[in-house]
C-alpha positions as CSV (number, residue, x, y, z in Angstrom):
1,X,13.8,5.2,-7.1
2,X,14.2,1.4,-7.9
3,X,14.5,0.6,-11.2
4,X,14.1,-2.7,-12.6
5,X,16.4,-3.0,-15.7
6,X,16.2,-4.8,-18.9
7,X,17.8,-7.6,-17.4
8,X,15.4,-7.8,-14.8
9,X,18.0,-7.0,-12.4
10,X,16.8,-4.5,-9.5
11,X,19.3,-1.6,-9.2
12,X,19.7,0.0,-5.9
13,X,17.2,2.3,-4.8
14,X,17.4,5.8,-5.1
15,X,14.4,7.8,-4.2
16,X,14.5,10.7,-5.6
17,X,11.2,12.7,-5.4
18,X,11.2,12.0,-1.2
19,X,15.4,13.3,-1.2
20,X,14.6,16.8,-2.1
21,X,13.2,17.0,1.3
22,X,15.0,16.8,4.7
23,X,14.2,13.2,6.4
24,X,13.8,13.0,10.1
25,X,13.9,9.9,11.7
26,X,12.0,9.5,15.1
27,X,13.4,6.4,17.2
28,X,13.0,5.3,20.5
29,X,12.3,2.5,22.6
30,X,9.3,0.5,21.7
31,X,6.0,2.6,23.7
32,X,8.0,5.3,24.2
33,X,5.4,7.3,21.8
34,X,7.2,7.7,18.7
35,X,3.9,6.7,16.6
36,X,2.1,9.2,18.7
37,X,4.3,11.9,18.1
38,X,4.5,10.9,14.3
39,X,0.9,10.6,13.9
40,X,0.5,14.6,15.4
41,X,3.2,15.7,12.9
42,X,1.7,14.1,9.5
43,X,-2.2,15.2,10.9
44,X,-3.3,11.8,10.6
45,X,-3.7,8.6,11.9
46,X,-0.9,6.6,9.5
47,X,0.5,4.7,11.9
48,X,-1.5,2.3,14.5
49,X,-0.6,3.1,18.0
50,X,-1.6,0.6,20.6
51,X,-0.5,0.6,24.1
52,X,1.2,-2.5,23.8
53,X,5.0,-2.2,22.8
54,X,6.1,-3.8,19.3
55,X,3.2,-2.4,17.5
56,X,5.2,-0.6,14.9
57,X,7.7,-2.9,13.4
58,X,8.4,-1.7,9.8
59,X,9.3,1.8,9.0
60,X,6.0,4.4,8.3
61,X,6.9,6.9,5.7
62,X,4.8,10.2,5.4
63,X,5.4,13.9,4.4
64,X,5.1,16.7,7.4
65,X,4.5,20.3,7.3
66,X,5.9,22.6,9.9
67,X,5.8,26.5,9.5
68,X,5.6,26.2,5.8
69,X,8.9,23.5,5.6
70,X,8.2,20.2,4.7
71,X,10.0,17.2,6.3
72,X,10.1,13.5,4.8
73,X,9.2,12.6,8.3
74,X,10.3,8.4,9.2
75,X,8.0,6.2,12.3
76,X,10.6,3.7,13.4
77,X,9.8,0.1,15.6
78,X,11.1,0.2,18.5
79,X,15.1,-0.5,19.5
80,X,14.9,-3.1,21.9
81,X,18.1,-5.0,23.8
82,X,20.3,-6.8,21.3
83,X,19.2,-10.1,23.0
84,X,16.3,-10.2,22.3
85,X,14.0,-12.1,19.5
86,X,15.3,-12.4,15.9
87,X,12.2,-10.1,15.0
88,X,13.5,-7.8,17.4
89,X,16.5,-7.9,16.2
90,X,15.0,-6.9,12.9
91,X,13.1,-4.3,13.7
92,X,16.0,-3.0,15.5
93,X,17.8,-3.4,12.3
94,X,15.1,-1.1,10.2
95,X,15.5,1.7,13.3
96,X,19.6,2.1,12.7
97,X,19.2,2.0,8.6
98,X,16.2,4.9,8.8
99,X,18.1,6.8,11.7
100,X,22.2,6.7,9.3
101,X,20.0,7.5,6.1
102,X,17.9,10.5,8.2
103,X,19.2,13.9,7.8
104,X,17.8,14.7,11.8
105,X,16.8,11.8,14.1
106,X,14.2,12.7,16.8
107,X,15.1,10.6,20.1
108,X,12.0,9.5,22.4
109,X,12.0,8.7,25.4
110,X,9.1,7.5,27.7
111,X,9.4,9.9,31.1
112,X,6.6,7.4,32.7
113,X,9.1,4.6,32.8
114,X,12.4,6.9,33.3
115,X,15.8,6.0,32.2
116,X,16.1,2.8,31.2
117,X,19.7,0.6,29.9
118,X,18.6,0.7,26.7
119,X,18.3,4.0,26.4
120,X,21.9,4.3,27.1
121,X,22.7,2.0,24.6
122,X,21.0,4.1,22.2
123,X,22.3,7.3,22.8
124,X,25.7,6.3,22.8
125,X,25.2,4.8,18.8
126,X,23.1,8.3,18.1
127,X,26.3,10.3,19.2
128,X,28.2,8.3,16.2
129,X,26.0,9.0,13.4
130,X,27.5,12.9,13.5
131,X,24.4,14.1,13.0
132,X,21.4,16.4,14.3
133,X,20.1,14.4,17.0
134,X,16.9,15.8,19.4
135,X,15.5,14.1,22.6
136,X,12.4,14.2,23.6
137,X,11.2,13.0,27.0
138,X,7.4,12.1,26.5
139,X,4.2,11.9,28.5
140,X,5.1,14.0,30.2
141,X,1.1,16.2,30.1
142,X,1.7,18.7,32.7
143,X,4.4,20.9,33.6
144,X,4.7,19.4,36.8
145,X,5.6,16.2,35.1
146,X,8.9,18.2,33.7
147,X,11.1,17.2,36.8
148,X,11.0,13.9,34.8
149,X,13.1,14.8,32.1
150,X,15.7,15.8,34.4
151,X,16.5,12.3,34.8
152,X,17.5,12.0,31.1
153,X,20.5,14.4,31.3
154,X,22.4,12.0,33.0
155,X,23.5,10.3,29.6
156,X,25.1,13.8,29.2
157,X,22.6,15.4,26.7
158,X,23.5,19.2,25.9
159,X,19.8,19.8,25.6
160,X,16.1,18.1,26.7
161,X,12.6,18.6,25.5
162,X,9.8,17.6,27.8
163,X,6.9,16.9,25.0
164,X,3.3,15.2,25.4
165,X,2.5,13.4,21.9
166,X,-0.8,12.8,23.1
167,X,-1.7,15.8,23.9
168,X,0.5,18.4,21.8
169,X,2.4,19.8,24.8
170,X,6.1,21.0,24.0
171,X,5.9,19.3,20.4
172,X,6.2,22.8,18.8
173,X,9.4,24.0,20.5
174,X,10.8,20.3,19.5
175,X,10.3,21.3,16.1
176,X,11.1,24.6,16.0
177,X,15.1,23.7,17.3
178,X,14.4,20.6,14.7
179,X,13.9,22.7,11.7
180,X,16.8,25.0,12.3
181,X,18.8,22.0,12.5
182,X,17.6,21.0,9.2
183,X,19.5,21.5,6.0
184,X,17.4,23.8,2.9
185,X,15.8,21.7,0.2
186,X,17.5,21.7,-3.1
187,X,15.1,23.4,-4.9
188,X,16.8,23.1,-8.3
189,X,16.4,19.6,-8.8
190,X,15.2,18.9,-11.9
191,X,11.4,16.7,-11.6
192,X,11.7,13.7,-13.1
193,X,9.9,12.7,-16.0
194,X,6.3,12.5,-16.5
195,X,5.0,9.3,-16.6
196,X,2.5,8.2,-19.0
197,X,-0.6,8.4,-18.1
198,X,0.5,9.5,-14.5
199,X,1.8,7.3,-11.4
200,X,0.6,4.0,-10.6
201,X,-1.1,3.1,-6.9
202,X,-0.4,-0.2,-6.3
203,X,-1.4,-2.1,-3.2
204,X,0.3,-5.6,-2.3
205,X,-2.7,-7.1,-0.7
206,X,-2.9,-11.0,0.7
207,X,-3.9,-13.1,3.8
208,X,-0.8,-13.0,6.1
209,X,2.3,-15.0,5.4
210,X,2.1,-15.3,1.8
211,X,4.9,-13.2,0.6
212,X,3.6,-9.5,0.3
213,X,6.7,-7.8,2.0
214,X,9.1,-10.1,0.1
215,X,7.7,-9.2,-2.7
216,X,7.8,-5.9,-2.1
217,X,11.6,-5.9,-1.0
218,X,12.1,-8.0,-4.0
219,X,10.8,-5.7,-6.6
220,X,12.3,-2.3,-4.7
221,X,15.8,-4.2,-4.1
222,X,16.4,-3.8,-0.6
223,X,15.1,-4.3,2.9
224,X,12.0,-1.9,2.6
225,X,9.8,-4.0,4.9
226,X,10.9,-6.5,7.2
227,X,9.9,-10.2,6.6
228,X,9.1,-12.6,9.5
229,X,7.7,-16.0,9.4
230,X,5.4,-14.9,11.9
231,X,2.3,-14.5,10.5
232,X,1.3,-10.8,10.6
233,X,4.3,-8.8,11.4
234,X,3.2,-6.5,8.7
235,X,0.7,-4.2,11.2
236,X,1.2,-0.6,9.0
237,X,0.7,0.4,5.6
238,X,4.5,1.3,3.3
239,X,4.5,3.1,0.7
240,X,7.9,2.9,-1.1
241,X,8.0,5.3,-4.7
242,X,9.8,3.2,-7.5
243,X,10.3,3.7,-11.5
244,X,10.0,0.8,-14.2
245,X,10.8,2.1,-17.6
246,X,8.6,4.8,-18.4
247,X,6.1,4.7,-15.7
248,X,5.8,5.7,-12.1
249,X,4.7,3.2,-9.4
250,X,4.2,3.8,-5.8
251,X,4.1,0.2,-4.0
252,X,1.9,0.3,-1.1
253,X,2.4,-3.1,1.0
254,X,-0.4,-4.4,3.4
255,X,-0.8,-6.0,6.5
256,X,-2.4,-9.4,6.0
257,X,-5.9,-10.1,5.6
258,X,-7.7,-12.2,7.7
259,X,-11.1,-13.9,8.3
260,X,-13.4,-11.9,10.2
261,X,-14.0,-14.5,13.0
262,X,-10.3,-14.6,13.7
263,X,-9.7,-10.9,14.1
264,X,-10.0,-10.6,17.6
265,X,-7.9,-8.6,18.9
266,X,-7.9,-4.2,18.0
267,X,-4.2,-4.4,16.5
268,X,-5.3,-6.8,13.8
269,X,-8.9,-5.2,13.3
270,X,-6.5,-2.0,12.5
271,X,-4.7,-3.7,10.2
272,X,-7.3,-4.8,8.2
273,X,-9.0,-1.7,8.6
274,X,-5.5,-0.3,6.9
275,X,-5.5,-2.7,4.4
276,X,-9.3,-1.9,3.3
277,X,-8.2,1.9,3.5
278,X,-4.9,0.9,1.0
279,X,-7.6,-0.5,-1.4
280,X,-9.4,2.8,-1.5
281,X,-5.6,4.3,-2.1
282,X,-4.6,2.5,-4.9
283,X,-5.6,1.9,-8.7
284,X,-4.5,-1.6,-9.0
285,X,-4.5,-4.3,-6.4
286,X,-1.3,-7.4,-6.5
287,X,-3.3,-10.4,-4.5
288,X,-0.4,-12.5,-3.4
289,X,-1.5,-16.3,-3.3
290,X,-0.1,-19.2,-1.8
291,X,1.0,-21.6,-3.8
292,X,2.2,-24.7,-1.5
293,X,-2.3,-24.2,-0.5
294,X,-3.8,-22.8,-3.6
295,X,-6.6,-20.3,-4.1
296,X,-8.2,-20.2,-1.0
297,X,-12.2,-18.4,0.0
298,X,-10.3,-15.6,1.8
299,X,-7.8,-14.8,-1.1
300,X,-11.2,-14.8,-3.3
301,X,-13.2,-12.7,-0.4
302,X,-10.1,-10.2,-1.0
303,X,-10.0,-10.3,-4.8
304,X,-14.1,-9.2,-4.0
305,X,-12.9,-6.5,-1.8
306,X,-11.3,-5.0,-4.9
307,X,-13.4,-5.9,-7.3
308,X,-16.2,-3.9,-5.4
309,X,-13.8,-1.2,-5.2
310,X,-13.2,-0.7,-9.0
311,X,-9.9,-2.1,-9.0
312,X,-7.3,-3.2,-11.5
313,X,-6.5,-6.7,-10.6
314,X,-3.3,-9.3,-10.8
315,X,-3.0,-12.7,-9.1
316,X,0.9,-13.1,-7.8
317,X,1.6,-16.9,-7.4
318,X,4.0,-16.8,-5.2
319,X,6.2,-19.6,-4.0
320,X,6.1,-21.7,-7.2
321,X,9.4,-22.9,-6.1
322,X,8.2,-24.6,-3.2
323,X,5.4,-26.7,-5.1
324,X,6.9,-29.7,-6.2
325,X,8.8,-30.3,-9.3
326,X,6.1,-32.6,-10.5
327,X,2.7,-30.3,-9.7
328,X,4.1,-27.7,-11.0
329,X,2.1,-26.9,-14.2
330,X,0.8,-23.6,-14.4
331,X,-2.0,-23.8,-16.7
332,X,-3.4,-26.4,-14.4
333,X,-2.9,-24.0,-11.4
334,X,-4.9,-21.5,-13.2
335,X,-7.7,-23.6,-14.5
336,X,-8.6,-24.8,-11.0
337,X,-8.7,-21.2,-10.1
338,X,-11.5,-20.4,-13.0
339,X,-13.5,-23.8,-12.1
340,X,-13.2,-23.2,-8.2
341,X,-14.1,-19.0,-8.4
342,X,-15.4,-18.6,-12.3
343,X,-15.0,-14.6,-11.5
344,X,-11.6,-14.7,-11.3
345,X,-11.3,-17.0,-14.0
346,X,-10.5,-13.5,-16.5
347,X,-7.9,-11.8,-14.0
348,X,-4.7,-12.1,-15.3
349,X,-2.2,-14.4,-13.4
350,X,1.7,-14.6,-12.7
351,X,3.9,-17.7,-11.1
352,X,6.5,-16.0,-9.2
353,X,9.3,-16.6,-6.5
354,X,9.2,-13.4,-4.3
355,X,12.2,-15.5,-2.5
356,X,14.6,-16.3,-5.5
357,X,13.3,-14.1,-7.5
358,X,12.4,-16.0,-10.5
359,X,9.9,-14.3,-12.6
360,X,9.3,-11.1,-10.6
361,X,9.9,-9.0,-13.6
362,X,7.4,-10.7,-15.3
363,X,4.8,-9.2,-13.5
364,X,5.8,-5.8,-15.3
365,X,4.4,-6.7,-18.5
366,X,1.5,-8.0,-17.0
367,X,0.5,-4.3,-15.2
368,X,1.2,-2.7,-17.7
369,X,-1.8,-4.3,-19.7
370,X,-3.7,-4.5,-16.7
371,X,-3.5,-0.5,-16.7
372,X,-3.8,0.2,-19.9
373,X,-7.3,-1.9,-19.6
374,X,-8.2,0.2,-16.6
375,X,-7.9,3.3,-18.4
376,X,-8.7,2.7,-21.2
377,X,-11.2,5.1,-23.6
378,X,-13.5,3.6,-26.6
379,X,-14.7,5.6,-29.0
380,X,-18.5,5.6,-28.6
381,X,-19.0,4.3,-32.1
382,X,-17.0,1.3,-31.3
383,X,-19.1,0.6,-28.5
384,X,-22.0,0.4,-30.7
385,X,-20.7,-1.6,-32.8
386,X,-20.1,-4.4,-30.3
387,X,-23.4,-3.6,-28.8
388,X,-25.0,-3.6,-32.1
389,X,-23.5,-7.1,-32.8
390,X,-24.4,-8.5,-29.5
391,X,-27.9,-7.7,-29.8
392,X,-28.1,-9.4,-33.1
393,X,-26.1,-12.8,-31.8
394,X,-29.1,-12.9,-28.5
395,X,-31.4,-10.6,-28.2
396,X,-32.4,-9.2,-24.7
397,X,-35.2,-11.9,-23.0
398,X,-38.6,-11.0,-22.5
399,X,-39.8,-10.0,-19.1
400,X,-43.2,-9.9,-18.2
401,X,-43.9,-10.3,-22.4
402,X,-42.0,-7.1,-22.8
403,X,-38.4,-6.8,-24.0
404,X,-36.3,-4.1,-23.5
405,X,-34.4,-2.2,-26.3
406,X,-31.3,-1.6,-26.2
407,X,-30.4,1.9,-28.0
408,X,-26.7,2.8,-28.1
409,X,-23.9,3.0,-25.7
410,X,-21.3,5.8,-24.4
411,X,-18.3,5.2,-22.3
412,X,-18.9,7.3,-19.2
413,X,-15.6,6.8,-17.4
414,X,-12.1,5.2,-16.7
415,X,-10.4,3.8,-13.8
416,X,-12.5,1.8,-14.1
417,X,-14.6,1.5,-17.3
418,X,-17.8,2.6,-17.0
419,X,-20.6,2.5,-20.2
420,X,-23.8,3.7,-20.1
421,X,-26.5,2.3,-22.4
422,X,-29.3,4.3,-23.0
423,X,-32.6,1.8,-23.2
424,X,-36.5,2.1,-23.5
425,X,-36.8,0.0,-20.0
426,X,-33.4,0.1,-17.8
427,X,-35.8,-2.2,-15.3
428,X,-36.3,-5.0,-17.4
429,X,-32.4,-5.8,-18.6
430,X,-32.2,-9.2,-16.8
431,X,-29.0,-9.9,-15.0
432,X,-27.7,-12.7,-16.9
433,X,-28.0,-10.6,-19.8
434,X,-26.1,-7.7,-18.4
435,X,-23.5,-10.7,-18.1
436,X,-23.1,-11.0,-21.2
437,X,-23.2,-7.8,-22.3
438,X,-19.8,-7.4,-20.0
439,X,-18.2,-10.4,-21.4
440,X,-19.0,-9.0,-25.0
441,X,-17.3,-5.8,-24.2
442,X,-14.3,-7.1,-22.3
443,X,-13.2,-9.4,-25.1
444,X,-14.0,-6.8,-27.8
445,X,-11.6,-4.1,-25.8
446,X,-9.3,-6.8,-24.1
447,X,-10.4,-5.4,-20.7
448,X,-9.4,-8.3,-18.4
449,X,-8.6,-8.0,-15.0
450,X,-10.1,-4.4,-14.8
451,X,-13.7,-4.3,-13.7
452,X,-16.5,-3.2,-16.5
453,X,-19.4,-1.0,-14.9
454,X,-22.4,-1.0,-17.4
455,X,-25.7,1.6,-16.0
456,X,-28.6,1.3,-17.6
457,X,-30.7,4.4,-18.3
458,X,-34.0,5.2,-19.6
459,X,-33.8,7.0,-23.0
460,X,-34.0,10.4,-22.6
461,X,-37.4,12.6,-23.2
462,X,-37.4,14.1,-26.7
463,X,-37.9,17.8,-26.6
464,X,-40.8,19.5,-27.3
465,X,-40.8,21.4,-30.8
């Protein structure tokens, strides 16, 4: 895994948990089906497949299961001509790195189309990597769509397999040569070390363009996700495991956010759709803002999206190198943020440079209190002392001439906090008091950034003697 030292430096990456098993790495054209076929193998839908080529540009990383072996299984963009766009060309990149560090690689090729140059091209750099490599001619449904693949052995391929993603045709002799092929986990490895408190979900979330993947390939120390100035050429979800001291993170980078009335097309409502579904994945959520623009309504519309989701919250400002030398004053910065959206004026901020660098590692410190908040456990009599105290400093208004009281409090769960208070009328606890209540509790327990649930509950029956 990565490992950010004390230094700050970020060692290469080493991931050890996903090396214990075999990794495959499916490449191919771009539309040739490699999503479709990876999608079948995991049992999910984890990558977006569209029938437009390009769709899959970063590498998709998800666990399969075939006949009781496990794969680390790899979803590659597609390897286009070398003369083609510099995004292209980067995607291209990502294919060849996942495909040399595969133990397998899984060729597809689309029989619709036939043979095509590029196919060639690729073949010929697959023979060099002196490795298991597979070819499978897809779409092809029927069996009388087989003369199809006969085509393909003209680039001199020992052996052919005639599959149909879509459909499930010929995928489970493919895998059954593939496994063979496969070398036997290394079952002694020793697990790695617990980490406190168990592993960390993060998800990188933002509107597009605003740094997420460098960030991300800043903190894991190499090329995890590929960075475009095009705005939105993150379209799938990553999840890349990494270590920081003690504790266990698994970094889960999104596709960009955007307004509703600009999604228009179905690729980019999936990607929000994915990004939505990352929130529901993780435990804490890194909103990545632009600095050179400031907080904007849509980075605060996303910070609601996790709010509402019960998560863990930390404002990345990122590109604090390109503001100029002489509006660059932080506390400013984060003052306007708690005039302009007073609900994030709590959540805990850090002024980075995904690009240089410069201050990355101190967003450790900052998660670390942000999770610690998020999980943390109050002893109930605690609790009642800060509701005790509260209740003496304002007492609960009157509502209809009748004014709720407010018994004692329990802590009824973690991640996030939730506190129940037991009182005589749950219905008459006005909102703005319930405010306060939640600000009297978050600075007693130093809970920022973390969302505070508080129910309100009738007191409960006595028994009968």
């Amino acid at each position: 895994m990565a490992t950010l030292t004390d230094t700050g430096d970020i060692a290469a990456p080493a991931d050890e948990r996903l090396r214990r098993l075999p990794i495959v790495a499916i490449v191919g054209r771009p539309n040739s089906g490699k999503s479709t076929l990876f999608n079948r193998l995991v049992g999910g839908h984890r990558a977006i497949v569209d029938r437009r080529p390009g769709v899959t540009r970063d590498r998709n990383t998800a666990v399969a299961r075939w006949d009781d072996r496990e794969i680390t299984l790899i979803d590659t963009g597609g390897f286009e001509d070398a003369d083609a766009s510099s995004l292209a060309a980067a995607v291209r990149a990502q294919a060849a790195i996942a495909a040399a560090d595969a133990d397998a690689v899984v060729a597809v090729f689309d029989g619709r189309e036939g043979l095509n140059p590029v196919d060639r091209e690729l073949m010929q750099r697959l023979r060099q990597l002196r490795k298991p490599v597979l070819y499978a001619v897809n779409k092809l449904d029927t069996l009388t769509h087989d003369d199809a693949a006969a085509e393909f052995f003209a680039l001199g391929l020992p052996e052919v397999f005639p599959i149909s993603a879509a459909h499930g045709r010929g995928v489970a002799e493919l895998m059954e040569r593939l496994t063979e092929q496969l070398p036997v986990p290394d079952t002694r490895a020793a697990e790695p070390p617990a980490a406190p408190g168990g592993a960390v979900n993060l998800a990188i979330v933002g509107r597009p363009n605003v740094g997420k993947s460098s960030l991300l390939n800043r903190i894991l120390g190499y090329e995890r996700a590929i960075v475009d100035a095009t705005p939105g050429t993150t379209r799938d979800a990553l999840d890349a495991p990494f270590r920081h001291g003690d504790q266990e993170y698994r970094l889960v980078d999104t596709a960009g956010i955007r307004r509703r009335p600009r999604v228009h097309e179905q690729l980019e409502r999936a990607s929000v759709a994915r990004a939505l579904y990352v929130l529901e994945r993780a435990e804490v959520a890194i909103l990545v803002i632009d600095a050179t623009e400031g907080m904007t309504d849509q980075d605060a519309r996303i910070a609601g999206h996790a709010w509402e989701r019960g998560r863990a919250l930390l404002l990345a400002i990122n590109k604090w190198d390109a503001v100029p030398k002489a509006e660059r004053q932080r506390t400013r910065f984060l003052e306007r943020i708690g005039e302009l959206y007073p609900t994030l004026a709590s959540v805990p901020a850090v002024v980075i440079s995904a690009r240089t660098g410069a201050h990355v590692p101190d967003l450790f410190p900052a998660l670390a209190k942000l999770v610690a908040a998020h999980r943390r456990q109050v002893r109930t009599v605690h609790l009642n002392e800060v509701l005790n105290h509260a209740t003496r400093t304002q007492a609960p208004p009157s509502v209809h001439g009748k004014r709720p009281h407010l018994l004692y409090a329990t802590q009824t769960g973690t991640a996030p906090p939730a506190i129940t208070i037991f009182t005589s009328a749950p219905e008459l606890v006005a909102p703005a008091y319930e405010r306060y209540l939640v600000n009297a509790f978050r600075t007693a327990f130093d809970l920022q950034g973390t969302p505070l649930r508080l129910r309100f509950r009738a007191r409960p029956a006595k028994k009968p003697r």
